[in-house]
Each structure stands twice: as structure tokens, then as C-alpha cells.
N, C-alpha and C positions, 0 to 999 in steps of 0.2 A: 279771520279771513274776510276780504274783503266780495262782498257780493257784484258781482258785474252789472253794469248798466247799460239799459237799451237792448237786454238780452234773454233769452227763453230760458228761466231755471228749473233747471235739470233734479231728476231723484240725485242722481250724482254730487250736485253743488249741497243739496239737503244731508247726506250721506257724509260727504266733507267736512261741512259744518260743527255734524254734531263726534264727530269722532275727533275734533281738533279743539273744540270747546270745551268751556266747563257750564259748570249746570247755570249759571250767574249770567256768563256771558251771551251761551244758547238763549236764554231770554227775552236779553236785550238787543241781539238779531232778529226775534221774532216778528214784529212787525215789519220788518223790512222784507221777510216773505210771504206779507199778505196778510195773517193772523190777526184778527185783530184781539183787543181785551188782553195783548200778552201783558202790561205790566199787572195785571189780576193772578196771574198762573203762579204756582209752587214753583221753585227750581224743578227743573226734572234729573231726574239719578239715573238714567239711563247712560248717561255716559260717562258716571263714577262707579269705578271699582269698590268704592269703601261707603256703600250706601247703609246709613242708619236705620233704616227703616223695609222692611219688604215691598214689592210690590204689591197693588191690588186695584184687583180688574178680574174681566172675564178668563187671560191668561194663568193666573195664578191659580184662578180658583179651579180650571181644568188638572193644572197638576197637581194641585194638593189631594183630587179625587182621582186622579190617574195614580198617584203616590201610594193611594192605601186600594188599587185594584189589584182582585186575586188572577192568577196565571191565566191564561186562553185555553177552557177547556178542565179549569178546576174548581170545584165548589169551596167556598169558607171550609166547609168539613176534612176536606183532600186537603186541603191546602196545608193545615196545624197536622196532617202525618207526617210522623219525625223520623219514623221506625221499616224499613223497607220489610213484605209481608213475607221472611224467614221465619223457621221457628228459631235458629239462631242467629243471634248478632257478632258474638265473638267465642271463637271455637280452641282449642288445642287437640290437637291430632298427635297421638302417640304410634310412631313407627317402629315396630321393630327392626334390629339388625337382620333375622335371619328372614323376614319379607322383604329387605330389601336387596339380598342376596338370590329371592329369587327362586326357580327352577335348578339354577347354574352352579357349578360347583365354583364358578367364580365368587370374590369377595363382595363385589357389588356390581349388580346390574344395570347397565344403563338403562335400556328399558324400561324396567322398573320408576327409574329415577324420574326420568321423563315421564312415564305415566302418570306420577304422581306430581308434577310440576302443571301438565297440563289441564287438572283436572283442579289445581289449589287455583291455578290460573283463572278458570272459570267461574270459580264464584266469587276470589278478591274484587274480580269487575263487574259483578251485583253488588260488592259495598259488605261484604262479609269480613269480616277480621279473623286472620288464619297463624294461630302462634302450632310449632310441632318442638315437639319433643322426638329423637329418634335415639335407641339404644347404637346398643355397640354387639353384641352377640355371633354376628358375622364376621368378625374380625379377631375377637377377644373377650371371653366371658372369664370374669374375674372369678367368679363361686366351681365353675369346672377346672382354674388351675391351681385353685388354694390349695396348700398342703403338698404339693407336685415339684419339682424341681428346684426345691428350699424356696419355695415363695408363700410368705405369709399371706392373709386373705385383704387383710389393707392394702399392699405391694399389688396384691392382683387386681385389686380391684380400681386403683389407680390406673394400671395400664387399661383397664377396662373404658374407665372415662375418656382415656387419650384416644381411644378406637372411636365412641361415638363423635369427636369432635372432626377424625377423617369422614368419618359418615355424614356430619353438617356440612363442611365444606363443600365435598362431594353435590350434596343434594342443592347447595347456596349456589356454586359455579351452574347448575343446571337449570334451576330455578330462574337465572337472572342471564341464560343464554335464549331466551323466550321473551325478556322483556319485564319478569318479574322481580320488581326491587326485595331482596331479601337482606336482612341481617342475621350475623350467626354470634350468638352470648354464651357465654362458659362460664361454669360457676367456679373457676378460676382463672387467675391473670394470664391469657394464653396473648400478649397486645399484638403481637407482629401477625396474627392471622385471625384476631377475633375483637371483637369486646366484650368486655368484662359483663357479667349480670347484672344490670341496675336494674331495678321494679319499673321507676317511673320512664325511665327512658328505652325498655321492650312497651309501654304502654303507648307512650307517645309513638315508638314506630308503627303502632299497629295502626294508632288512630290517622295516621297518616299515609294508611295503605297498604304497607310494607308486610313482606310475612317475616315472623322474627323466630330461626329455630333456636332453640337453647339446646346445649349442651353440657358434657362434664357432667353431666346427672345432678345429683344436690349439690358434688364438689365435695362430699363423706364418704368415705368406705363403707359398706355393711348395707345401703340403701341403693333398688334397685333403679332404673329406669323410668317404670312404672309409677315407683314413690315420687320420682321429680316429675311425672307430668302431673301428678294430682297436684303434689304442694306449689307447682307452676302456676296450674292453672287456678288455685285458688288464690296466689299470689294478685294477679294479672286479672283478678274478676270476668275469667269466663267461662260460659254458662255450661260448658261439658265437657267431658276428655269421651274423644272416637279414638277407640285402639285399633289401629288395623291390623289386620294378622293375616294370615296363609290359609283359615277356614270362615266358615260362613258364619259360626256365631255358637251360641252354646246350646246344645241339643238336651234332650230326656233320656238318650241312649246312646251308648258309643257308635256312632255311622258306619266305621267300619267291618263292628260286627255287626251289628243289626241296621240293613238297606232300608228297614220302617223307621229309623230315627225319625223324631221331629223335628226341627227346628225351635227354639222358645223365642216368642217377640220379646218376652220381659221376665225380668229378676228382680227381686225386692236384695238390697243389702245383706236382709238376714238369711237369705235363702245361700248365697256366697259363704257368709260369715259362719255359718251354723253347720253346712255340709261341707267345710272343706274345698270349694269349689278353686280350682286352679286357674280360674280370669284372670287374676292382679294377685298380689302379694297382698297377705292382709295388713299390712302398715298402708298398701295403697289405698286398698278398699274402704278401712277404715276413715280414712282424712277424708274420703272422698263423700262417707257416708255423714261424717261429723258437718260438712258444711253443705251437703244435703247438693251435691257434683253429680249427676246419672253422668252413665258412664256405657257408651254402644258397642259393641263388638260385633265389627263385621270384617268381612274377605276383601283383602287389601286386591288379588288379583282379577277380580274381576272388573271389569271395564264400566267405570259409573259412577262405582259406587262411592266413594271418597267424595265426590259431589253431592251425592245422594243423603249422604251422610251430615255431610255439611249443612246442607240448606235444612237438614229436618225431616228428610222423606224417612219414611218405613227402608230399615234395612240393618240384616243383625237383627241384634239380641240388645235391647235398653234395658241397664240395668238401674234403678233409682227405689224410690221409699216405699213405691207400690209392692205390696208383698204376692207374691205368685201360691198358686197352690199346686203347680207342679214339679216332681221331683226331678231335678237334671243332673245333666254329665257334660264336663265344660270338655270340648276340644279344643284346645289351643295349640 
């Protein structure tokens, strides 16, 4: 570019210059705008995109220390927390059919459904990871029609699986009429309404936000509900199975004969295993006590709780390795 003569230059003409130049020839312009000592000066890289070498100056050195500053308002020590302050990170929520059925002698409650959408809702967006497992018992219990109508207990139990998978849909269509991304897995090939169970890819949706229900149970006859959210959730590395149920948790005495029931905060495995206790199936209880899964049992109807549950608060009955020394009576 040629510099004009006889004329006032401009940051404009300087701005031209160096944006039409190259490093060589900016140079050998330089003293024509005054500068003196340019042929002493480096090329300057400022108006090469393929510069060798970094800048340095006061510039540089600002960002490289702006680069390594911690957030407005966090110390080094906040800053390396990776873990948001839950007691859980990643949950499996086991529903039953006949909670989700409700009061109503209807098959499934919307209400219900909804209540439980809004309340997974609530702490997906804390950063909680929410996998459910939901039975089918509402629709179809395979073990109350074996032996009945010439249907063997694998037959029945089959149709069983097919019930909780209307029950996934069901709760997936509502979950994601709220805004909640869900997926719904069957532990077998159902493609035109689900996907299949893979391990790693219910893990990936989780880590990506998503709530993933599984269905189809194990996808075996003979194994209940309850056995696939244990062996789920220990599948899936997370940290509890919340059963929700239609009572408040396991007591010391039946409530309904006796209005002094207590409530128990806690169960040791053996305290289930050793009296018989009717919480879980002992194929559940077992896998769950083998990879050492507590396991809460609280009241699916009441307003809260399934959050409360979630996050870690007190509610229910936790059941895990701590042994109890009182004697109880499970309602479920």
C-alpha cells in the first residue's frame, strides 16, 4: 500500500497497512511512518496467522495468569469439588405396579404418574442420576396366575414382563410431557417401542442426564421385579435401590393392629434374611447384600418423598450392613 504524501496519517492508514502486509514488508514501511531504527526490529507476527513462536509481553503474560484463575467467588478448594453435596449420585428407584395403580381401582393412575415425574424432575436438575425399575403387578402378576387357566408359571410370568413394559411407557410418555428426557430398556428385543438393555449405553444416558427405566424384569421367568432392580442397579454402579411402596416403611409391629407401631429408621440384611421379613424377595435382598446396595423403603404416596429419598434425606426404613437390634414387622 502505498502511503499518501503531503497528508495526515491516519490509525486508519496504520490499521490498513498492517492487515494487507506481511511481516517483511510491515517493516520495510516502517520508517516511512516515522519509526525510526525499523531495519533493527524482528518481523512482527501480528499479522500472520501461522506464527512460530508465542507472543510475549505484558499481554500475554495477563492471560496466561487470567488462564489459570479460579471462578469469581470460589476458593482453590471449591473450585477441585467434582461431587455436588448429595448423599447420592446415582440412584435406582424401584416402583411398584400396585403404587402405581394407586387408590383407584383403575390400572394406572395418572396422578400418581405425574407425581412421580415431577418429583424425578426435581432432582435430575441438581445433577442426580435417576435409573427406575417399575414392576408390573397392576396389570398382571405372573406367580397369582400360574397354575390357573392352563398357564404354566414361565407363560405367566412372561406376560408379567409385558405388563411392566406398558407400565414404562406409560410413566416415559409422562416423564418427557414435563420436559424430562427418558429412555425406556427391556431385557428383551421389544425395537419398535423400546431399546434393548445394553449396560453401557443405560450408563451413558444416565451420564448425560436422561432418566433410563428398565423394564421386562431380568427378561427370565421365576425372578421377580425387585431381583432386576438389585441386579440393575448393581449392573449400572449405583449407589441404592429406593423401593417405593403404598406404606411408610418397616415397623416393629403391625400398625394396623397395634396404632403404637414404630416406624424402624434401619435394618441390617440379616435382620430381613434371618426373620423372614417380606421387604424384597430373598434372591433380592441377597445380591443386594452380596454387593453391600442399602436399600430404603419408604411411602411412594406421600408428597416429597421420592425426592427426599433421592437426595439422601431421612425417610423410610434404610436397610444396609448396620445390624439393628430391634425386632420388626415389614408392611408392605
Amino acid at each position: 500500500m502505498a502511503i499518501p504524501s503531503n497528508s495526515l496519517l491516519t490509525l486508519s492508514h496504520i490499521n490498513t497497512i498492517c492487515l494487507s502486509s506481511s511481516p517483511f514488508r510491515l517493516q520495510s514501511q516502517l520508517p516511512m511512518l516515522g519509526f525510526q531504527g525499523a531495519p533493527h526490529l524482528r518481523p512482527l507476527n501480528c499479522c500472520s496467522s501461522s506464527s512460530s513462536s508465542p507472543h510475549v509481553g505484558p499481554l500475554s503474560d495477563f492471560r496466561s495468569q487470567t488462564a489459570t484463575m479460579m471462578p469469581f467467588g470460589l476458593t482453590a478448594d471449591e473450585n477441585t469439588l467434582s461431587k455436588p453435596p448429595y448423599k447420592w449420585q446415582r440412584v435406582l428407584l424401584k416402583v411398584s405396579g400396585e403404587a402405581l395403580a394407586g387408590d383407584n381401582a383403575q390400572t394406572i393412575d395418572p396422578k400418581i404418574t405425574m407425581s412421580i415425574a415431577r418429583e424425578v424432575a426435581s432432582v435430575t436438575r441438581l445433577g442426580v442420576e435417576v435409573a427406575i425399575v417399575v414392576g408390573g403387578g397392576n396389570i398382571f402378576r405372573g406367580a397369582s396366575w400360574a397354575g390357573s387357566s392352563g398357564l404354566d408359571r414361565s407363560s405367566a410370568d412372561y406376560i408379567g414382563m409385558l405388563a411392566t413394559v406398558m407400565n414404562a411407557i406409560f410413566l416415559q410418555a409422562t416423564m418427557e410431557s414435563i420436559g424430562i428426557p427418558t429412555r425406556v430398556q427391556t431385557a428383551f428385543r421389544m425395537s419398535e417401542v423400546a431399546e434393548p438393555y445394553i449396560r453401557r449405553r443405560a450408563v451413558r444416558h444416565l451420564e448425560k442426564g436422561r432418566v433410563v427405566i428398565f423394564a421386562a424384569g431380568t427378561g427370565n421367568p421365576f425372578f421377580t421385579t425387585d431381583t432386576a432392580a438389585a441386579l440393575r442397579c448393581a449392573e449400572i454402579n449405583a449407589e441404592v435401590v429406593l423401593k417405593a411402596t403404598n406404606v411408610d416403611g418397616v415397623f416393629d409391629d403391625d400398625p394396623k393392629v397395634n396404632p403404637n407401631a414404630r416406624l424402624l429408621e434401619s435394618l441390617s440384611y440379616q435382620d430381613v434374611t434371618s426373620k423372614d421379613l417380606s421387604v424384597m424377595d430373598m434372591t433380592a435382598i441377597t445380591l443386594c447384600q452380596e454387593n453391600n446396595i442399602p436399600v430404603v423403603v419408604f411411602n411412594l404416596n406421600k408428597t416429597g418423598n421420592i425426592s427426599k429419598a433421592i437426595v439422601g434425606d431421612k425417610v423410610g426404613t434404610l436397610i444396609s450392613g448396620a445390624r439393628s437390634s430391634t425386632q420388626a414387622t415389614p408392611m408392605m
